[in-house]
Structure formats: C-alpha cells, structure tokens
N, C-alpha and C positions, 0 to 999 in steps of 0.2 A: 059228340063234342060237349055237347050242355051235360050229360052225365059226368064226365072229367071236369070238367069245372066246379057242380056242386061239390065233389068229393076233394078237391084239392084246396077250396076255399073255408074247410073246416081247421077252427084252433086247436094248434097245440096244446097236451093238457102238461105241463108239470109235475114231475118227478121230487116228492116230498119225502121228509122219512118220517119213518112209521109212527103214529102216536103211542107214549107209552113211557114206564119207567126207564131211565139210562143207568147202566148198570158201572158203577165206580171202578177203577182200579186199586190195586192193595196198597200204593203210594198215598194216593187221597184219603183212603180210610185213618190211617196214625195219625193220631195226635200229637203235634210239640211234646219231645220230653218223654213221650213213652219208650223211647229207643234203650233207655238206658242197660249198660253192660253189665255182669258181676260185680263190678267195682262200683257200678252207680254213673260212669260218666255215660255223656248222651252222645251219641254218633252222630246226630243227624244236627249237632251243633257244632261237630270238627273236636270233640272232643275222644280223649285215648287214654289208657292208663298206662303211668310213666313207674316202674316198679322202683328205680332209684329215688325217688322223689316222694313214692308212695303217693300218689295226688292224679288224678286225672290233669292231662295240661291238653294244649292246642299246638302242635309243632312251629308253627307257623311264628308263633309268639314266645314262647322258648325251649331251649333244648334241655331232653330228657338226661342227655351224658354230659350235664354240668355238673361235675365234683366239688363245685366253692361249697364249703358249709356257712351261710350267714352266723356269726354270731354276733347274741346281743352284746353290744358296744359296754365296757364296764364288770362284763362276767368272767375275765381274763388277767385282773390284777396279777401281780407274783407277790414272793413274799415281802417286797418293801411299799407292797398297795401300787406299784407301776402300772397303768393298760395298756397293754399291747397293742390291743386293736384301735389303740387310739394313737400311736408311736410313740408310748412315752417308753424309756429302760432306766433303769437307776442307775445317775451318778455319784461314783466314791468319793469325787474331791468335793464335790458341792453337797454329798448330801441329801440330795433330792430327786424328785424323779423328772426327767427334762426329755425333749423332742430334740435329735442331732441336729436336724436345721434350723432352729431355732435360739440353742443354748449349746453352746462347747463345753463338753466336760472338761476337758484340759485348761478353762481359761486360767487364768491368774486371778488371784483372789481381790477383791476391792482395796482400793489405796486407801490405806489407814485403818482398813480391817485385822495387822497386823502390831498395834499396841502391844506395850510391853508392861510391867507391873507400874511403871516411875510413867505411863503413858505416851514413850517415846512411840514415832512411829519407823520400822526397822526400814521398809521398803520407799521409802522417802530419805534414809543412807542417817537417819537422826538415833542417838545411842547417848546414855545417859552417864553425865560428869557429874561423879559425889564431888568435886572440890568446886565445883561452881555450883549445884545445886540444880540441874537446868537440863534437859532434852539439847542435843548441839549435833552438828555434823561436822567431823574432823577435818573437812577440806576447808574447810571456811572458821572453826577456830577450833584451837587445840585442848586439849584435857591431858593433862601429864598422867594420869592412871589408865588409860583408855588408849593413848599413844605409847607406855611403857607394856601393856598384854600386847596389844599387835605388835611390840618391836619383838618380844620374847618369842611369841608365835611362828613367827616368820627365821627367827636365830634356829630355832627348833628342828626348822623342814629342811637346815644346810646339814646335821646330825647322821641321817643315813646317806648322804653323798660319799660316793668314791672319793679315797685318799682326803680324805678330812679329819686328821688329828685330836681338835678341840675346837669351840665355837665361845665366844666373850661378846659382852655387852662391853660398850665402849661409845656412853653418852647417847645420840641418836644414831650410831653406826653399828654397825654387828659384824666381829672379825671373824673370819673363820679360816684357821690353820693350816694349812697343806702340812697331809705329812711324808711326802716327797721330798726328795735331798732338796735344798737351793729353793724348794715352794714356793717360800713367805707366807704371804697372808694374802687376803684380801676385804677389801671391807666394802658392804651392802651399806645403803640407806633404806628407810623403812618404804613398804612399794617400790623399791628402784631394785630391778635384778641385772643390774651390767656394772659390776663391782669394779673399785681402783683398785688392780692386780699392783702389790710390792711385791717383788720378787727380794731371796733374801740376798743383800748385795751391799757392796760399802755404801757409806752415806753420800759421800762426794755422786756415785751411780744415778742414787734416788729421784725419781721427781719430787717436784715441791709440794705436791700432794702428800705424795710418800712419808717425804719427810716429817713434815707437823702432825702425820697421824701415828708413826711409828718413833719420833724422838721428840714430841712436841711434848708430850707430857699434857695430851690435854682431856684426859677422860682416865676416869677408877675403870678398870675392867672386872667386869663379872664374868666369871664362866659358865654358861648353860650348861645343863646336867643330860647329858644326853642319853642317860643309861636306861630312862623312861621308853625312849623311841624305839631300842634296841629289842629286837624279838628272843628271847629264849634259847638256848640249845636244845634239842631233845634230851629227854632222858633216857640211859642205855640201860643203869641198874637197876630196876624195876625187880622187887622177889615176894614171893609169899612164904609166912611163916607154918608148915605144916602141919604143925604140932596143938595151930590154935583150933578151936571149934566156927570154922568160918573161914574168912579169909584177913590174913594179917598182912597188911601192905608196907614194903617200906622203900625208900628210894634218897639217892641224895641229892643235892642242888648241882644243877648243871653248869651253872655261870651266876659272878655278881649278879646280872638280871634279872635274876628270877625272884619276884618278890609273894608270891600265891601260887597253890597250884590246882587244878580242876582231875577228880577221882572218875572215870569212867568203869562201867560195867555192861558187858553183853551176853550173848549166849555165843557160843560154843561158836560158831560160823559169824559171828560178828554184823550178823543181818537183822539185829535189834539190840541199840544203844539206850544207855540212860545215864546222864549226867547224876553220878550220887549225893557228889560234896564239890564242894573249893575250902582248903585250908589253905593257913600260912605254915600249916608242922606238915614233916616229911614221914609221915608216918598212917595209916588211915585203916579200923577196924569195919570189918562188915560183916555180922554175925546173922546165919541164915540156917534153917534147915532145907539143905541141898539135894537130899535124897541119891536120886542117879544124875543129878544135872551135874552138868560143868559148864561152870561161868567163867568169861574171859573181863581180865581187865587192864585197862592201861592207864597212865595220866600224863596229862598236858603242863607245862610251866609257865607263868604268866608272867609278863611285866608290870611297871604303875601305870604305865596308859591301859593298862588289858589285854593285850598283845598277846596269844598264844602261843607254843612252840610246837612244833610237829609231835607227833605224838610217838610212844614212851617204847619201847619195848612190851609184848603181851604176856601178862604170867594169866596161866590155865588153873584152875581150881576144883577139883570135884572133893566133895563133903556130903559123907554116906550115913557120918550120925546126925540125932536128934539132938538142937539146937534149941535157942529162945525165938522168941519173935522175930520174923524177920523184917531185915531193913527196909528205911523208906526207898522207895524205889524198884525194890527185887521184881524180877520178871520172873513169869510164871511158866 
C-alpha cells in the first residue's frame, strides 16, 4: 500500500513542443505584389486582365463586357462645330447649334426681328404707305396704294376659277363674270369671300344691292389681265434642222400665253437633264461635237407669272461630224 501511494502521488510532466525553427508555409513566404501576371496585374489583390479594356480591373468594381467608349466631351464637333456628346445638333432656321430640350428649332423668329427696308415690322400685320410716309397696319387705317395691290391680288385668284369669263375692278369691289348662260356677276369686297351673287335678270328682279352695283353707275371698271395666271399649252411642233451642224431647234407658240420659253437638253434615255436657255424667240441653236451621242431635247412655255407648260414633244439628235466648241451646258 505505501509503495502505491509513493508512485501514484508523483506530477504529471507536460507534453511541450519541440524547441526549434518552425518551418513557413508557401502562402506566408510572398510578398504583396509579387503575384503579379503577364499583364502585370496582382492576383492576390483580386485583380485579372480584362483583354477588351486592355487594363487589369477587379470584377467586383466593373465589368469587363462594357462596350460604352468614353469619349472626351468636345472631340465630336461636326461640320457646323456642334458636340454631340454634349447634345447640341445644328439648327437651319436659327442658325445655330442648340439642345432640343432646351431650344426649338422650329420656333418663330423674334417679334420685330422681321423689319423691312422703310423699318416696318411685317409680323406685327405693320406694311409701309408711300402716300402717308409712315409704317401703318391696314385694319386700323387705310393706304390707297397698299389697299389697291391687295384688291388686285385677291381679283387675280378668281382668274383660274371654273366658268369665270372676266374679272374688273370696280372701286373697292372686284366683279367677276360667270360665263354661264343667265350667270351675272358677282362682286367680292377686299377679305370678304361670300360675294353678292346678281344673277343676270331684269331690273325690277334685282335686289337693291344688285341694283346700285350693276345700274348705279358707281365705279370705272378695270379689267384684271388674267392671261398672267393662265399656264401654257404644250408644245406639239418641236423639229430639228438636219442639215445644221448641231442641233437647230424650232417650234411655234402654243397660245396668247406664252410669253418665254425654257430649251431643255438630255441624253438619249432622258435620265440626265440640263436647262440650256430661256428665250423669248421660237427658234434655239446648239452647236456641239456629238460624235456617237444622241441627245434629246424638248421645251417648255412659260407665262408672265412663270408658269410653265408641260413639256414639248422630244426631237432626237445624233451629229457625227466635227463641230465648234461646244455649248454651255453639254453633257458629256
């Protein structure tokens, strides 16, 4: 019993470890930074190379498949100096280069931006009386030179109306003739388009309208010249002279109306035009060395407004000799 005792009353000794170097793992040995890839970025800083970006990035912070290219603000002018990338585009009616939410290109121009040589302003309704000397708007006082073109004007626009005869001035009224059996007339005031219809009918019929403006005697009638308004007939007889070196044109007038006429020239299939001339003679030389071409021509007949008429009959040309210079114009 006492041998058990001594031996069982002896200390534990503790279980130490070994003295001596500790030996690192491979994680512990790198340094920050030494990880770096071909490209140069560090992995062990969550960095990758992004081959669209050309750049090491961090995914986390942005994406590799963004296709925006930044550009620098101002490097994107066009040709009127606009930037794009700033939203400006050029507007026509202003002029300039403006932002759509901030500036309408369509607006209207500034009131009073639209002066006229005598300083009137048009868009304020104000138009300049030589007999008073003065910028005036016609609703509020009259100018007899200024009141007599709008009367003309407006006599004018009843000229290509259906069954209209003749058209007269007749003080501040403007008659315009039916030329319909029994018609009569009817007379406009200046701005007013709901005319007093006279039919033509005995006097006792008449209203009292009718009357004083048809037996009153109380206005000189002018007649508007309406031959202005009227467009052209075409021309049928269109010929060239064979015999000339080039082409000799000649044609005759189609109707009173035709006071000029416009010389057209193409090629052969009429798929390239050029206006040569406008004369007032019926008659138009065009000297060219033609070689194998054949040129086509036709011509138009114009009124005193300018008014074109359809166009002429085509005469063909081909001209195999050697000529002068050729005309302005010739296509090649």
């Amino acid at each position: 019993m006492l041998l058990f005792g001594c031996i069982s009353s002896q200390p534990k000794q503790s279980v130490l470890p070994p003295i001596g170097p500790v030996k690192a793992s491979a994680q512990q040995n790198q340094m920050p930074g030494s990880d770096r890839d071909s490209h140069g970025c560090i992995g062990s800083a969550g960095y990758s190379w992004c081959e669209e970006k050309q750049a090491c990035i961090r995914s986390w912070e942005e994406n590799c498949t963004n296709d925006i290219i930044i550009q620098i603000v101002g490097n994107d002018r066009d040709s009127h100096g606009c930037i794009g990338s700033a939203g400006y585009i050029w507007c026509d009616t202003l002029s300039k280069c403006i932002r759509p939410w901030e500036t309408n290109c369509t607006a209207a121009p500034m009131p009073g931006s639209d002066r006229d040589s005598h300083g009137c302003i048009g868009s304020a309704g104000y138009v300049w009386c030589p007999e008073k000397g003065k910028c005036l708007r016609t609703f509020e006082e009259g100018c007899p030179s200024v009141t007599a073109k709008a009367l003309e004007e407006q006599a004018k626009s009843y000229c290509n109306q259906p069954n209209v005869a003749s058209v007269y001035l007749c003080g501040d009224y403007i008659r315009v003739v039916s030329s319909l059996i029994g018609g009569g007339s009817s007379y406009y005031k200046l701005g007013q388009y709901d005319p007093i219809v006279c039919p033509l009918v005995a006097p006792d019929s008449m209203s009292e309208q009718c009357r004083l403006l048809l037996l009153g005697n109380n206005c000189v009638e002018q007649e508007v010249s309406c031959s202005a308004n009227i467009v052209p007939a075409a021309i049928t007889d269109l010929k060239d002279d064979p015999s000339f070196v080039g082409a000799q044109l000649s044609w005759s007038a189609p109707d009173s109306n035709a006071v000029d006429y416009e010389v057209y020239r193409g090629n052969k299939e009429l798929m390239s035009l050029s206006l040569l001339a406008t004369t007032g003679q019926r008659i138009y030389n065009d000297v060219f060395d033609g070689g194998n071409m054949t040129f086509a021509y036709y011509v138009r007949a114009r009124n005193a407004a300018g008014q074109a008429s359809a166009v002429s009959n085509v005469v063909y040309v081909k001209q195999l000799s050697t000529a002068t210079q050729p005309s302005p114009g010739q296509i090649n």
